[in-house]
C-alpha positions as a Markdown table, in Angstrom:
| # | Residue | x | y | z |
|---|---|---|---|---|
| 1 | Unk | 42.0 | 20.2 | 2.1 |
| 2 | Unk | 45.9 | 19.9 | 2.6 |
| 3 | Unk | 47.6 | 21.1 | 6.2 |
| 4 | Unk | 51.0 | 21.3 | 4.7 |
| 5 | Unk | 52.4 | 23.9 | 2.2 |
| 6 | Unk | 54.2 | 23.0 | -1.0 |
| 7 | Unk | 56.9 | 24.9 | -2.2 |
| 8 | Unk | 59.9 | 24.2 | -4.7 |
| 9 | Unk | 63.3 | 23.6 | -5.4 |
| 10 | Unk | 64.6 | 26.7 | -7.6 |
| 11 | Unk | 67.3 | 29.1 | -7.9 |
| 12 | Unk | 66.7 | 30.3 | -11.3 |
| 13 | Unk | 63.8 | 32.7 | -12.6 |
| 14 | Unk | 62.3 | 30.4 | -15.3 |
| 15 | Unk | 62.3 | 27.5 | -12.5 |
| 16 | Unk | 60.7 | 30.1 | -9.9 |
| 17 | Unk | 58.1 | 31.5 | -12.3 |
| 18 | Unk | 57.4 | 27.9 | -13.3 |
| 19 | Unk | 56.7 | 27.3 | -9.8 |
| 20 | Unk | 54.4 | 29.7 | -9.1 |
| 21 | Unk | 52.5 | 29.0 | -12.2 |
| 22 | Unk | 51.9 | 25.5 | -10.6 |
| 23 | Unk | 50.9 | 26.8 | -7.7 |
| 24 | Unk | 54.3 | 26.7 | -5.0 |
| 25 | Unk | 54.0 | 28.9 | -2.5 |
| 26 | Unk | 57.5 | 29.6 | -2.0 |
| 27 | Unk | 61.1 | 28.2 | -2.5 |
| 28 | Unk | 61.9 | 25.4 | 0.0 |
| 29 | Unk | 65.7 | 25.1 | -1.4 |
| 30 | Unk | 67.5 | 27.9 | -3.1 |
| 31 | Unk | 71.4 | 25.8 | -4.3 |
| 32 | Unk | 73.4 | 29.2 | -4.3 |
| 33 | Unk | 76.6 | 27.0 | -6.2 |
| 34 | Unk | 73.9 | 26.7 | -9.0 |
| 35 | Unk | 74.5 | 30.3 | -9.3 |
| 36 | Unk | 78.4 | 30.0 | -9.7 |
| 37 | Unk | 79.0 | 27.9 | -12.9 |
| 38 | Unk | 78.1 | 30.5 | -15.8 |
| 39 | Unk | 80.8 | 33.0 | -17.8 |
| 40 | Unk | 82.7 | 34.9 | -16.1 |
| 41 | Unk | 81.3 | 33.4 | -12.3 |
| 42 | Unk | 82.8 | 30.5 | -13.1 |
| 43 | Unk | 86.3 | 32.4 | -13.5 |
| 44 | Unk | 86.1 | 34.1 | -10.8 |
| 45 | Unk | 84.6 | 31.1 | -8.5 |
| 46 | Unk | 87.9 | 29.3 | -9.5 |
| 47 | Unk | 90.1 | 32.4 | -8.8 |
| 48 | Unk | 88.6 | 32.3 | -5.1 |
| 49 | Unk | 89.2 | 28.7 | -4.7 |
| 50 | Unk | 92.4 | 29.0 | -6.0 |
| 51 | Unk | 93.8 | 31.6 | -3.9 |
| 52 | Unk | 96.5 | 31.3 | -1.5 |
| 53 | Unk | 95.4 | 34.0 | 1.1 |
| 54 | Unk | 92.2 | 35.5 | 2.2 |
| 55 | Unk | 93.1 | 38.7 | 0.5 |
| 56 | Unk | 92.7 | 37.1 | -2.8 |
| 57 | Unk | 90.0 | 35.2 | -2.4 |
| 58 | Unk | 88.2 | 38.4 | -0.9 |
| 59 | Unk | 89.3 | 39.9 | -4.1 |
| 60 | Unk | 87.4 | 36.8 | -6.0 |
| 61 | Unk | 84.7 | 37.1 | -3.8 |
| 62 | Unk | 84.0 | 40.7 | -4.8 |
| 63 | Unk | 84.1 | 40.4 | -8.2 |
| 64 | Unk | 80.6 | 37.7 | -7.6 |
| 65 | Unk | 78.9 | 39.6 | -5.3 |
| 66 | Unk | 76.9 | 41.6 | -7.6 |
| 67 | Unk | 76.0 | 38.6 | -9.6 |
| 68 | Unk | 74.6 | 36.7 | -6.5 |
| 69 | Unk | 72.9 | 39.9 | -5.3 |
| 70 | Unk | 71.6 | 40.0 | -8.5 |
| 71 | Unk | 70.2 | 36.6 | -8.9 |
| 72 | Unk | 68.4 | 37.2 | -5.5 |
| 73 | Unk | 66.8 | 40.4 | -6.0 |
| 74 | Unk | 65.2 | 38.3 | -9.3 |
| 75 | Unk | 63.6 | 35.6 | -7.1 |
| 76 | Unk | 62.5 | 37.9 | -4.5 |
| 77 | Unk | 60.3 | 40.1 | -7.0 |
| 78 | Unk | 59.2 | 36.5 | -8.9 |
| 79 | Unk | 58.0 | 35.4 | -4.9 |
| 80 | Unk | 56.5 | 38.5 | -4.0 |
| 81 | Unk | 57.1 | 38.0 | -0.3 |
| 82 | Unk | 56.8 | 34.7 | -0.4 |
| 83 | Unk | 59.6 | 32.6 | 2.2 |
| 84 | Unk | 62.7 | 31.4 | 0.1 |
| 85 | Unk | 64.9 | 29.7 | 1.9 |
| 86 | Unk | 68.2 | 30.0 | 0.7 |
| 87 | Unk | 71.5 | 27.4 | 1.0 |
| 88 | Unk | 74.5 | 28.8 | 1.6 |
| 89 | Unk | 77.2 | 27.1 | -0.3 |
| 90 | Unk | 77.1 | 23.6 | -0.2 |
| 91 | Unk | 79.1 | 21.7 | -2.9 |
| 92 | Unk | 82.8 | 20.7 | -2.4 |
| 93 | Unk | 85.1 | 22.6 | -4.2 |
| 94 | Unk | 86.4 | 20.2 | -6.4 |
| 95 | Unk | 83.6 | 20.5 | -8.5 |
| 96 | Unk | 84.5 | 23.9 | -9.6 |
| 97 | Unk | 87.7 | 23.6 | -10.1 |
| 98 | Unk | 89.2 | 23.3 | -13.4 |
| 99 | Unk | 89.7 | 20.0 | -15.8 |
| 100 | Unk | 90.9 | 20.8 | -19.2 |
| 101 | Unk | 94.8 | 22.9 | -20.3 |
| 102 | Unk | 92.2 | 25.4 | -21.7 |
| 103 | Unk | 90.2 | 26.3 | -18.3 |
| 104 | Unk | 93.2 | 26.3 | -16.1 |
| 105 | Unk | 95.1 | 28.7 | -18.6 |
| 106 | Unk | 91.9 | 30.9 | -18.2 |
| 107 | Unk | 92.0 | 30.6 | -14.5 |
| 108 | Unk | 95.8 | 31.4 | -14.3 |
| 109 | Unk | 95.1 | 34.5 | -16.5 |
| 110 | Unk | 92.4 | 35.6 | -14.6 |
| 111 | Unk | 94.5 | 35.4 | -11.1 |
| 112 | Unk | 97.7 | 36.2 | -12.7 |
| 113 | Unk | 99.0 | 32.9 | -11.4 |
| 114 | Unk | 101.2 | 30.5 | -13.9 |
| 115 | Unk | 99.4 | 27.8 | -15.0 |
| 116 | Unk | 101.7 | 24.7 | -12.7 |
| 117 | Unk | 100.5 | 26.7 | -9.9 |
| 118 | Unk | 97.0 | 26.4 | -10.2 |
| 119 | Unk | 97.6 | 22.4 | -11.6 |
| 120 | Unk | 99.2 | 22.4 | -8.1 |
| 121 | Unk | 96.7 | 23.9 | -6.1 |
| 122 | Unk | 94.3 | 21.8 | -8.1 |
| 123 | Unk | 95.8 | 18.6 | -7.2 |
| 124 | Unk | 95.9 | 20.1 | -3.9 |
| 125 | Unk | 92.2 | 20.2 | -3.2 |
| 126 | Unk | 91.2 | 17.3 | -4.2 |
| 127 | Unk | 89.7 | 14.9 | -1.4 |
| 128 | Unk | 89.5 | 10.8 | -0.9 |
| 129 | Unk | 85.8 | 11.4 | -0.3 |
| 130 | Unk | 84.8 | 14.9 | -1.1 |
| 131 | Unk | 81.3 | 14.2 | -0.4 |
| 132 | Unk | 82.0 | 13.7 | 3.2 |
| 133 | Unk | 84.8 | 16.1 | 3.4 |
| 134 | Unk | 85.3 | 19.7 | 3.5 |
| 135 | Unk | 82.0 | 20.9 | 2.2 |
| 136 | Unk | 78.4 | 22.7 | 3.6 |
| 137 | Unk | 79.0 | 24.5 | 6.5 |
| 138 | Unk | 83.1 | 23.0 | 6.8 |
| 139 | Unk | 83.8 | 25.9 | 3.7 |
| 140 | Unk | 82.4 | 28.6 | 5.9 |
| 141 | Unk | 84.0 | 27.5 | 8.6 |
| 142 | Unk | 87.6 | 27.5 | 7.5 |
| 143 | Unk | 86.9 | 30.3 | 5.0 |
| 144 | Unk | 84.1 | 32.7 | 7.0 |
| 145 | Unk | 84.5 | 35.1 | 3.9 |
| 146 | Unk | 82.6 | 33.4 | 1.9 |
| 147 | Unk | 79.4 | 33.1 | 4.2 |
| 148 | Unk | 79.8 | 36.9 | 4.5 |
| 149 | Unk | 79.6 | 37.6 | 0.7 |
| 150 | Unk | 76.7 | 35.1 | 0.7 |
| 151 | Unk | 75.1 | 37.2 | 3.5 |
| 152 | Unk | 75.7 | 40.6 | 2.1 |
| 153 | Unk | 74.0 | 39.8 | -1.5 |
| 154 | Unk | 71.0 | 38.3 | 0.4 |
| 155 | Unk | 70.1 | 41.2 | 2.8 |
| 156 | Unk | 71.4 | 43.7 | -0.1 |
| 157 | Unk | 69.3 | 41.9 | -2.6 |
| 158 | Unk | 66.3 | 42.2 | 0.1 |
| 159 | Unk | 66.9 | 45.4 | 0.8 |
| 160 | Unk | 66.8 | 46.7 | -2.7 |
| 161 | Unk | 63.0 | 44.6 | -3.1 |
| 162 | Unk | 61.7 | 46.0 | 0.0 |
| 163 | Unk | 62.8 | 49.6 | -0.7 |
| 164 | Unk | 61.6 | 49.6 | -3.9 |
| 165 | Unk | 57.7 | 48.6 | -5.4 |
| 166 | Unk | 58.2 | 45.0 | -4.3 |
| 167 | Unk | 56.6 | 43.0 | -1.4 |
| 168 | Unk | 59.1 | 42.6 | 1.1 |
| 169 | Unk | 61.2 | 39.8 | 0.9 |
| 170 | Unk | 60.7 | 36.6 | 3.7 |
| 171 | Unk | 64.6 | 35.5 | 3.5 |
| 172 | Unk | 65.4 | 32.1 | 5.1 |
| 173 | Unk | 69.4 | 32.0 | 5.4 |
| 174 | Unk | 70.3 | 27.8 | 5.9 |
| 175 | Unk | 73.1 | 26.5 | 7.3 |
| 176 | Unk | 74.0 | 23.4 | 5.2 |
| 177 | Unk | 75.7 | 20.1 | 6.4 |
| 178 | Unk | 75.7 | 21.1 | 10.0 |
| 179 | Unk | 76.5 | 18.2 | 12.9 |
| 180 | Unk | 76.6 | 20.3 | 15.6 |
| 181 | Unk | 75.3 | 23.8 | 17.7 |
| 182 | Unk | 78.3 | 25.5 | 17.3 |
| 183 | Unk | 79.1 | 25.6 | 13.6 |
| 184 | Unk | 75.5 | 27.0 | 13.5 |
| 185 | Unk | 76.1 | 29.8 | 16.2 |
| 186 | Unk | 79.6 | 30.9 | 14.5 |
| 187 | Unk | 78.1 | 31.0 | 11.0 |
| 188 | Unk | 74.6 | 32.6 | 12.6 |
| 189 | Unk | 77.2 | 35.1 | 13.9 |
| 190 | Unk | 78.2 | 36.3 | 10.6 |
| 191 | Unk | 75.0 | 36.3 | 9.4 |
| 192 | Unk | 73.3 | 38.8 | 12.4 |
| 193 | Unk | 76.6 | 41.0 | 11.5 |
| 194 | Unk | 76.0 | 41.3 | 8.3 |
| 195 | Unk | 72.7 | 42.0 | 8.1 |
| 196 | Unk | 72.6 | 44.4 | 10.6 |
| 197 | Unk | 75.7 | 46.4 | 8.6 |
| 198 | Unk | 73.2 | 46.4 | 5.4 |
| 199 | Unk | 70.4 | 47.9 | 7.6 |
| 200 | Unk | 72.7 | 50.2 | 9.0 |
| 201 | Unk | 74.1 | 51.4 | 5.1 |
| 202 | Unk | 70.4 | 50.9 | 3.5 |
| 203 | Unk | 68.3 | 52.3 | 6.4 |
| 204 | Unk | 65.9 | 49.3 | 5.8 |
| 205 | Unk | 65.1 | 46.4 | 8.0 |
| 206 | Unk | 65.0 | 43.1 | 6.7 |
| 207 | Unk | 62.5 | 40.5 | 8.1 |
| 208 | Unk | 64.5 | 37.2 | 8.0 |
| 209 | Unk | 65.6 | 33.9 | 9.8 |
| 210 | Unk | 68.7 | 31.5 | 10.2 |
| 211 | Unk | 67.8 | 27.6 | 10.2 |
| 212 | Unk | 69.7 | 24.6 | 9.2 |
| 213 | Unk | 69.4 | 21.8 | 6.5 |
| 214 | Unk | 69.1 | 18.0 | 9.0 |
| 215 | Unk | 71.1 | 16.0 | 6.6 |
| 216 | Unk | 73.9 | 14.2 | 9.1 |
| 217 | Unk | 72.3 | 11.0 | 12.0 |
| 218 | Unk | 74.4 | 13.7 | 14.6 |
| 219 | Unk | 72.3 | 16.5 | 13.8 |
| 220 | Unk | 69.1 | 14.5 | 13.8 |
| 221 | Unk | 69.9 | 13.4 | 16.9 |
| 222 | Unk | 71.3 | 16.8 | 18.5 |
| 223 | Unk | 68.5 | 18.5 | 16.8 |
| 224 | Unk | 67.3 | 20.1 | 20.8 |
| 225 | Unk | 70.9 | 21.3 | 21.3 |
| 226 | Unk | 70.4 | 22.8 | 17.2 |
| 227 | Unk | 67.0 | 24.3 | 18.3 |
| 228 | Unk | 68.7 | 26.5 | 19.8 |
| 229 | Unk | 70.3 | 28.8 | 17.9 |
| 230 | Unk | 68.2 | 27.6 | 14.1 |
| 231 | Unk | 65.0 | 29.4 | 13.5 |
| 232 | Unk | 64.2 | 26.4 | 11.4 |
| 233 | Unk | 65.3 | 22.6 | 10.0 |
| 234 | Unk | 65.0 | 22.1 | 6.3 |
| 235 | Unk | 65.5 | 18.0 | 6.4 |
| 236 | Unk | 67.6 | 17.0 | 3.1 |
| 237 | Unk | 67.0 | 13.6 | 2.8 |
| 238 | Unk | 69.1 | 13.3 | -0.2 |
| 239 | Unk | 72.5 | 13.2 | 2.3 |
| 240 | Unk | 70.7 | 12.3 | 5.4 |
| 241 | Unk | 70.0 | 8.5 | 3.0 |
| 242 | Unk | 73.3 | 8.6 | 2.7 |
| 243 | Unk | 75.2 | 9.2 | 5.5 |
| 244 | Unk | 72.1 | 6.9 | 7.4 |
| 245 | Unk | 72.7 | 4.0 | 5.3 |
| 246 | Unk | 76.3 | 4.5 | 4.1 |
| 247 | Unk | 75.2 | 4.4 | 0.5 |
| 248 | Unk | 76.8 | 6.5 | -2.0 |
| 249 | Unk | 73.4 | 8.1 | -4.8 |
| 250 | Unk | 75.5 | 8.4 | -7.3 |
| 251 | Unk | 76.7 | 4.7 | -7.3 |
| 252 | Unk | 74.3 | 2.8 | -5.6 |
| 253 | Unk | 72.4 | 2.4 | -8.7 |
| 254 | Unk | 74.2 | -0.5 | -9.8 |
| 255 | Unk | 73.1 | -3.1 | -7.3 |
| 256 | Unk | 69.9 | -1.6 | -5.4 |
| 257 | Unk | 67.9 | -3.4 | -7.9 |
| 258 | Unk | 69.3 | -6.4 | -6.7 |
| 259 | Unk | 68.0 | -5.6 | -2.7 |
| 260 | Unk | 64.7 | -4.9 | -4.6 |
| 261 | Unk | 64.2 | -8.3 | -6.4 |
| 262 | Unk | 65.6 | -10.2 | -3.0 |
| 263 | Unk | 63.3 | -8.1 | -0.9 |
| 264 | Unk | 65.6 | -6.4 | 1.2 |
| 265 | Unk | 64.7 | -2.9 | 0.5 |
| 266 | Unk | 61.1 | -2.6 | -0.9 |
| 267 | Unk | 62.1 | 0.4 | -3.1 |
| 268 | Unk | 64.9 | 2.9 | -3.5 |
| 269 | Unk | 65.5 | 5.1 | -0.7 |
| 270 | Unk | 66.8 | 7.6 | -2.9 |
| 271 | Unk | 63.0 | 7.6 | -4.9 |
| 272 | Unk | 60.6 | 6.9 | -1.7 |
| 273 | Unk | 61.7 | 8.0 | 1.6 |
| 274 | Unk | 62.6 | 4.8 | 4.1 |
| 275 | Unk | 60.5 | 5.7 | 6.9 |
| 276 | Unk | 62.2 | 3.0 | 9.8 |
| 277 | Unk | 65.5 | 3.8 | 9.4 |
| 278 | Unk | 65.8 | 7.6 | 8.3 |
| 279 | Unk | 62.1 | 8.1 | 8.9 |
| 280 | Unk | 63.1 | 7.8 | 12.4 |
| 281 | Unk | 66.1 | 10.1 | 12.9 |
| 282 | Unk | 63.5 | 12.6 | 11.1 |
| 283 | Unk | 61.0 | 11.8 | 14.0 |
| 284 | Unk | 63.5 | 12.3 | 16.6 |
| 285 | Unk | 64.9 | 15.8 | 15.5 |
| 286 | Unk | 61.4 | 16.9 | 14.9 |
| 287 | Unk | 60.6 | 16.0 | 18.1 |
| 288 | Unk | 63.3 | 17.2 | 19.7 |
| 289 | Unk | 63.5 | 20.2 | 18.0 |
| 290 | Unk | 59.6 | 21.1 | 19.0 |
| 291 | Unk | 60.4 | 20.9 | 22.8 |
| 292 | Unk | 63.3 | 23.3 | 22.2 |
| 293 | Unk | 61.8 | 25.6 | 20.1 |
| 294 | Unk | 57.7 | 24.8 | 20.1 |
| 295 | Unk | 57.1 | 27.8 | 17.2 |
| 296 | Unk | 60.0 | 26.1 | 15.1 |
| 297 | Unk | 59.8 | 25.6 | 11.4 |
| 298 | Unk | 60.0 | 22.0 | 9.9 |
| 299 | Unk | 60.5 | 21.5 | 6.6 |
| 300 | Unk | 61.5 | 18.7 | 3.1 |
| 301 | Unk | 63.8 | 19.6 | 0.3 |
| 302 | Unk | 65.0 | 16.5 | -1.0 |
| 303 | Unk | 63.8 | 14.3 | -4.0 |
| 304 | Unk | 61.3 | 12.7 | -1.6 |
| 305 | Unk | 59.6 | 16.6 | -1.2 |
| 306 | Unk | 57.5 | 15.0 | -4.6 |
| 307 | Unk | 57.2 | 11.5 | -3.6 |
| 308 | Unk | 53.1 | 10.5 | -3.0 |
| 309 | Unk | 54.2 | 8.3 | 0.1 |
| 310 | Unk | 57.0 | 10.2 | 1.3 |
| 311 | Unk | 54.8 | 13.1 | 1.5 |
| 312 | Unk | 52.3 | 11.0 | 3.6 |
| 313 | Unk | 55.2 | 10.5 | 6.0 |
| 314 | Unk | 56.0 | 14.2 | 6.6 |
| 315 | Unk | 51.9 | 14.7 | 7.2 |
| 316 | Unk | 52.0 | 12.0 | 10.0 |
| 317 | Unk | 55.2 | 13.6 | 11.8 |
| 318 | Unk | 53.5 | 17.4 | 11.3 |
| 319 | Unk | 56.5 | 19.2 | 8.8 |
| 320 | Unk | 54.9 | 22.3 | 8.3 |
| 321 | Unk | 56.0 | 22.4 | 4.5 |
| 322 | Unk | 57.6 | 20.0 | 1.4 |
| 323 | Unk | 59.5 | 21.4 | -1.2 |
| 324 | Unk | 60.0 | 19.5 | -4.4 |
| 325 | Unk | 61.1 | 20.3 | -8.2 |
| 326 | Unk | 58.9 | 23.0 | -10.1 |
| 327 | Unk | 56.9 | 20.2 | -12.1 |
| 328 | Unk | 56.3 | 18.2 | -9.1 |
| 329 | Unk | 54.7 | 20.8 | -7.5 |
| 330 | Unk | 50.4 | 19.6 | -8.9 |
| 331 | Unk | 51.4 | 16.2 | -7.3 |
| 332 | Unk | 52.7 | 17.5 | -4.2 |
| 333 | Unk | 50.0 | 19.7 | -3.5 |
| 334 | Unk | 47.4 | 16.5 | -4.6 |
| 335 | Unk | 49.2 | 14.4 | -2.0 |
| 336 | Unk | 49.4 | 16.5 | 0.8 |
| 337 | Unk | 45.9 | 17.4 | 0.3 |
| 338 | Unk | 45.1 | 13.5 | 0.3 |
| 339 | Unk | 48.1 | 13.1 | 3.1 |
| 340 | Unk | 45.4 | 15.2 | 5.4 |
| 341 | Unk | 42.5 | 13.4 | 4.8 |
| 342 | Unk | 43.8 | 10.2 | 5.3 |
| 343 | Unk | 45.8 | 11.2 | 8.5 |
| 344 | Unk | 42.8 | 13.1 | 9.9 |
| 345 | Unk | 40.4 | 9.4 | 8.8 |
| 346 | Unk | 43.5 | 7.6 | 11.1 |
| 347 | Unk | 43.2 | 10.0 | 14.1 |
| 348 | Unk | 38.8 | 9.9 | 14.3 |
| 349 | Unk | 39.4 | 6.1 | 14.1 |
């Protein structure tokens, strides 16, 4: 019965066979740093983080290509030409950098730096508000090598499927944290390169697009200059809460039980999507993307992607997909399947 298609949050093989086995038909978010924090990544994230010149972190960035390419060629074969849209890296770097005597010895090792300089550099990084600092698209901006690698181990990773056995491979490259047009065209830039050098070495074509993740009120709202240049939005509602309401996730838990019990939120918008407030920047960038791009594609990847009501909300505005955690998948589908029938009830009333 359901219009809309379900697909999952993974970036691991057990969490993309899992959600096939429930029934996804695709990955709606892909979180590439997921990829970055075991062994010897880890090391060599730190190493490119750490580095004082594009050489070295070129030099870092080499050393985790193959693993990324790697990871990817796994989830293509488990998706079997299924679309998995994959975030380029998101997180801000201060989450990978190193804590304890012990790791930043490793690190200094590793780079062949002494171990003040990368306490130094460490210190150097950190940011008053990383979450709204240099992160998303900002990394890729400042440091363009980085979307590059990213790029390469996708279309390699592709390539290697689609030449081999495999169903060809649906890549859907996105753009995180984006507030305007241009950020996207620079990085989209980088992207077309790239994948047109892997054709060129490979001799095979990939099938792919570029999009965007709407998670910033700016983007929502520019979202007909955006349609321009993305392929397709992937709405995060995680950070668009956030930055709509000012809240912080991770620390709003303290008192939003309070605006609960004194009525002024009915539930938390982090668990059930508020459909006045960011419900309506959602509207607005789907609409205005549609009159830029009528064919564009409109997707959920936050929490809400498993959330009964929220999931009624993206039937009414027409998303052509949510995208929720693999064991939320059998209620997604259930919702969006009774989503349908109860907008379809509304519109023959």
């Amino acid at each position: 019965m359901r219009r809309m298609r379900v697909r999952s949050n993974a970036e691991t093989p057990a969490d993309a066979r899992a959600a096939r086995e429930f029934g996804a038909e695709g990955i709606g978010l892909c979180r590439t740093e997921h990829m970055f924090f075991e062994g010897d990544r880890i090391v060599a994230m730190r190493e490119m983080i750490l580095a004082s010149d594009e050489k070295g972190r070129r030099a870092a960035l080499a050393k985790l290509l193959p693993y990324q390419r790697q990871d990817f060629v796994e989830l293509f074969r488990i998706m079997a030409g299924l679309p998995v849209t994959i975030r380029l890296l998101d997180p801000p770097l201060h989450e990978f950098l190193p804590h304890t005597d012990a790791e930043m010895a490793q690190v200094a090792a590793a780079s062949g730096l002494s171990v003040e300089t990368v306490r130094r550099r460490s210190l150097e990084l950190k940011e008053s508000n990383p979450m709204l600092g240099h992160r998303g698209c900002r990394l890729a901006i400042t440091f363009p090598e980085i979307c590059e690698m990213q790029a390469r181990a996708i279309f390699e990773a592709a390539a290697e499927v689609a030449g081999g056995e495999g169903t060809p491979p649906v890549p859907e490259v996105m753009i995180p944290l984006a507030a305007t047009d241009k950020e996207i065209s620079i990085l989209k830039a980088i992207i077309d390169r790239v994948a047109g050098e892997v054709q060129a070495a490979s001799g095979i074509a990939v099938e792919y697009m570029v999009g965007t993740m709407i998670e910033l009120p700016r983007a929502a709202l520019q979202a007909g200059k955006i349609a321009e240049v993305a392929e397709f939005f992937s709405f995060g509602t995680n950070d668009l809460t956030q930055t709509t309401y000012g809240l912080s996730r991770d620390d709003a838990g303290s008192f939003l039980k309070d605006y609960e019990d004194k009525g002024i939120v009915e539930t938390d918008p982090f668990v059930s999507l508020d459909q006045e407030g960011v419900g309506e920047l959602v509207r607005i960038a789907v609409e205005r993307g549609r009159k830029t791009r009528p064919d564009i594609k409109l997707g959920i990847c936050g929490e809400h992607g498993g959330d009964p009501a929220s999931i009624g909300f993206c039937e009414q505005v027409g998303l052509d997909y949510v995208s929720c955690s693999p064991f939320r998948v059998p209620i997604a589908r259930l919702a969006a399947a009774q989503a349908t029938i109860a907008h379809q009830k509304l519109a023959a009333e």
